[in-house]
C-alpha positions as CSV (number, residue, x, y, z in Angstrom):
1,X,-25.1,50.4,-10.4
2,X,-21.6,48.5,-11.5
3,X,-22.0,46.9,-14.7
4,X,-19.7,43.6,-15.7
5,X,-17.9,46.3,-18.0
6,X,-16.9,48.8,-15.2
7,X,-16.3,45.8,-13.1
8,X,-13.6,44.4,-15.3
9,X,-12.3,47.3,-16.2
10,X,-11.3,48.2,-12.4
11,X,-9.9,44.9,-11.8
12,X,-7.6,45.3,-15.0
13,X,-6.5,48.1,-13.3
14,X,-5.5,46.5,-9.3
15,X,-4.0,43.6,-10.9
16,X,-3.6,42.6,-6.6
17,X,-7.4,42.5,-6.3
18,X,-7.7,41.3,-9.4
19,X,-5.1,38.4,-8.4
20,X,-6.9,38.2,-5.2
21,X,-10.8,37.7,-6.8
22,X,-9.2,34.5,-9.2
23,X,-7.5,32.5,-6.4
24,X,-11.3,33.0,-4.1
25,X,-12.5,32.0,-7.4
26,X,-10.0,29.0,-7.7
27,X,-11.3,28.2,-4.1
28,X,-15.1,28.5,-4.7
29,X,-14.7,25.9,-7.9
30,X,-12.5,23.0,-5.8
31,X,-15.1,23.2,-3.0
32,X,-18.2,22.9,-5.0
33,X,-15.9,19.8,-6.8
34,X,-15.3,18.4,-3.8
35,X,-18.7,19.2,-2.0
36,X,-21.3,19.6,-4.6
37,X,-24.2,20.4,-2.0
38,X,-26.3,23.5,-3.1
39,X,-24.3,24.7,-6.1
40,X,-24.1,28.3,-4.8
41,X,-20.2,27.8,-4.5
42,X,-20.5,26.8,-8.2
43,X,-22.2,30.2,-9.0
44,X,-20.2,32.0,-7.2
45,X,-16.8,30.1,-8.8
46,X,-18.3,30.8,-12.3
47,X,-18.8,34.5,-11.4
48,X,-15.2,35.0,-10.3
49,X,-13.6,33.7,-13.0
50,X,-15.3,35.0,-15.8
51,X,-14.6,38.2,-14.1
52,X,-11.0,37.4,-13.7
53,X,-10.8,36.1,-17.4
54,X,-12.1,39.2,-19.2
55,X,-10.2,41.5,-16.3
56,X,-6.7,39.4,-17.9
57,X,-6.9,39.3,-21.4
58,X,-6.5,43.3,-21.1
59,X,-3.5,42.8,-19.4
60,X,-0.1,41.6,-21.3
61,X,-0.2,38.0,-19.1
62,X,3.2,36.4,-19.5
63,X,2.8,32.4,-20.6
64,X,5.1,31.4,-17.8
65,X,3.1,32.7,-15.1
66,X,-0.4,30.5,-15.7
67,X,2.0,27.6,-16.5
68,X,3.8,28.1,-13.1
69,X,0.7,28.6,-11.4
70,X,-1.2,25.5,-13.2
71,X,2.1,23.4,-12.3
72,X,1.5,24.4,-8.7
73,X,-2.0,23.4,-8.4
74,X,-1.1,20.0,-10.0
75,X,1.5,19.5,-7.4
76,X,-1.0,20.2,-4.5
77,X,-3.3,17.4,-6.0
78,X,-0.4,15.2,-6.2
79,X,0.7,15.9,-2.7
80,X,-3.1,15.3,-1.7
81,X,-3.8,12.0,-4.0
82,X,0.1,10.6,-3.1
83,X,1.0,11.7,0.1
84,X,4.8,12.3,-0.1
85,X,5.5,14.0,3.4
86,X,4.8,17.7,2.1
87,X,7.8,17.3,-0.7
88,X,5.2,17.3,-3.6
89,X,3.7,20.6,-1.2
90,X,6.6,22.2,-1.0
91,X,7.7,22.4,-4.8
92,X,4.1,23.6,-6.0
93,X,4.5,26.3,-3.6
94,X,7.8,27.4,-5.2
95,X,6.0,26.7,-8.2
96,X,2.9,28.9,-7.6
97,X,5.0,32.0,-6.1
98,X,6.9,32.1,-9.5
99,X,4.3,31.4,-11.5
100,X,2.1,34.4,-9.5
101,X,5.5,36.4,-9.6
102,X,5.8,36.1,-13.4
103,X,2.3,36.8,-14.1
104,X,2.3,40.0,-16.0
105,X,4.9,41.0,-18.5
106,X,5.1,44.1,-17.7
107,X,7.1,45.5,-14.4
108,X,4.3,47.7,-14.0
109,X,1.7,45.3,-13.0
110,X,4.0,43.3,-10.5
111,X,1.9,41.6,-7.6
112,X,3.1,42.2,-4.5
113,X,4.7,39.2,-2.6
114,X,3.0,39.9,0.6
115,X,-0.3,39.0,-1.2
116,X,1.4,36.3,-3.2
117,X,3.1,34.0,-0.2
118,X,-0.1,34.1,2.0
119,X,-2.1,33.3,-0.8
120,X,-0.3,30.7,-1.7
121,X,0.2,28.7,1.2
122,X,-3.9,28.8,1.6
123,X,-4.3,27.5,-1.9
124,X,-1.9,24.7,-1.2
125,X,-3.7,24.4,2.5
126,X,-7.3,24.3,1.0
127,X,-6.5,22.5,-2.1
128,X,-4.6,19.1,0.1
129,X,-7.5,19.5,2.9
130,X,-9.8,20.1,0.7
131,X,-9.4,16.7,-2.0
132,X,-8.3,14.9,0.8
133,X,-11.8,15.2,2.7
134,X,-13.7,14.0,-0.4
135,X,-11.0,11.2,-1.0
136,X,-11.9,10.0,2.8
137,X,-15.6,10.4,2.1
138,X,-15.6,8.4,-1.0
139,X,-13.6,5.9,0.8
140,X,-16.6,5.6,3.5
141,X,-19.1,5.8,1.1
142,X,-18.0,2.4,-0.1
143,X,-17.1,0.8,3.3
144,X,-21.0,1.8,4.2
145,X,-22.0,0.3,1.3
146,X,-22.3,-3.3,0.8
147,X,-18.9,-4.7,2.2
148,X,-20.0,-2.5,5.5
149,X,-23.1,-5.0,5.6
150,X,-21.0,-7.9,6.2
151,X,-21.7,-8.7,9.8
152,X,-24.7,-7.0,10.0
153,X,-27.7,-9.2,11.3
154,X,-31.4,-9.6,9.0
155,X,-34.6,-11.0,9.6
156,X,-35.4,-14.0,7.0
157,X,-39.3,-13.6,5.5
158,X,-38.9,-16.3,3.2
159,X,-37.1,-20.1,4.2
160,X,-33.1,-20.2,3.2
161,X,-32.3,-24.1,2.2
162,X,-29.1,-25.3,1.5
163,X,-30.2,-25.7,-2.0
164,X,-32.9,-22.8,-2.2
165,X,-32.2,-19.1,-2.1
166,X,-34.6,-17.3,0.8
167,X,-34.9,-13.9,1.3
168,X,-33.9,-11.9,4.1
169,X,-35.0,-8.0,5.0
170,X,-32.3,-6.1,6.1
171,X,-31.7,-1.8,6.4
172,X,-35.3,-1.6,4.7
173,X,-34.5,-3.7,1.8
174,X,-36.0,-7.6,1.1
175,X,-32.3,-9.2,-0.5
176,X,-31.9,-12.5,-2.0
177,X,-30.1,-14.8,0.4
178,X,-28.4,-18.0,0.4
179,X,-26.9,-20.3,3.2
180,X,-25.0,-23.6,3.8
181,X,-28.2,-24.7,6.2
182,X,-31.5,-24.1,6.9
183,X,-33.0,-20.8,8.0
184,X,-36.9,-21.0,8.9
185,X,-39.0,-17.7,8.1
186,X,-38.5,-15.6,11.3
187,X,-34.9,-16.3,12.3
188,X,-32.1,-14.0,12.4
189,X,-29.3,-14.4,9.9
190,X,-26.0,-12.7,9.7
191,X,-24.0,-11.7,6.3
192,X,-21.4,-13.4,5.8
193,X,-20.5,-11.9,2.0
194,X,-22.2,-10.3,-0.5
195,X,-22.0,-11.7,-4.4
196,X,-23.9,-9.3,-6.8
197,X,-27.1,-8.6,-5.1
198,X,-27.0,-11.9,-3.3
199,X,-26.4,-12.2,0.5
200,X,-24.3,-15.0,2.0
201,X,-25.6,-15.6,5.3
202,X,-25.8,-18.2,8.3
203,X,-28.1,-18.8,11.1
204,X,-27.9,-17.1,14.5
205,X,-27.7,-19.0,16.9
């Protein structure tokens, strides 16, 4: 059986794997962020880069090389948050290949560049899809929400007067409701706005 100690202690030695098992790592940690469903991508994520850590503080890391790398990533969520036709993309990628290239102080432990480039354009690929899919679900969440009520049509179970709040059941839910005329007990009404947790609604006629 491979204990954590052997495990880390072969990765310190194939700084490509070891380069390899941070960025799956990297990947693991911005899905579960982004798509917290089960947590096993959280697991896994914590796994990795504990692994990763105690594989690199063996190794003499230059400072440059996180910092490039870190400045890459931040460009990736820049590009994702603040769309600037793949100009933000483009300079974290240089950012991240230098950064990766730099990583080690020693010429010994050089990464190759044909694990590097490919490596990096799928971080920047995963990290802009990846945000930007949880940016367009948020942004659903809330048009489902109340303002995507607006429109929608309820029954009234309890009389709407122009000076009286009703109530009106509506996606399984009994809601306050107020109107501009009268709405009788068994009518349909349609939203109009929603202030607080009280609908606006008129009659249908």
């Amino acid at each position: 059986m491979v204990s954590f100690e052997h495990a880390v202690a072969y990765l310190a030695a194939n700084p490509n794997l070891l380069y390899a098992v941070l960025m799956i790592g990297f990947y693991s940690l911005l899905f579960e962020l982004t798509h917290p469903i089960t947590g096993v991508f959280g697991i896994v994520s914590v796994c990795l880069l504990t692994l990763a850590f105690f594989s690199f503080i063996r190794l003499p890391i230059n400072p440059v090389g996180p910092c490039g790398m870190a400045l890459g990533i931040a460009f990736f969520l820049g590009e994702a948050f603040f769309p600037r036709y793949g100009f933000l993309a483009a300079v974290g990628i240089v950012m991240m290949v230098a950064g990766s290239a730099l990583l080690f102080s020693a010429t010994s432990l050089r990464i190759d560049y044909v694990l590097i480039i490919p490596l990096t354009l799928l971080t920047a690929g995963i990290t802009i899809f990846l945000v930007r899919a949880a940016i367009r679900a948020y942004k659903a969440k809330v048009v489902s929400g109340k303002e995507g009520m607006i429109g929608l049509q309820g029954s009234v179970e309890a009389d709407i007067l122009p000076k009286k709040p009703g109530k009106v059941f509506l996606q399984g839910t009994l809601w306050n409701a107020v109107a501009d005329e009268e709405i009788k007990k068994g009518e349909k009404a349609e939203i109009v706005s929603i202030d607080s947790m009280t609908l606006k609604v008129r009659k249908v006629s």
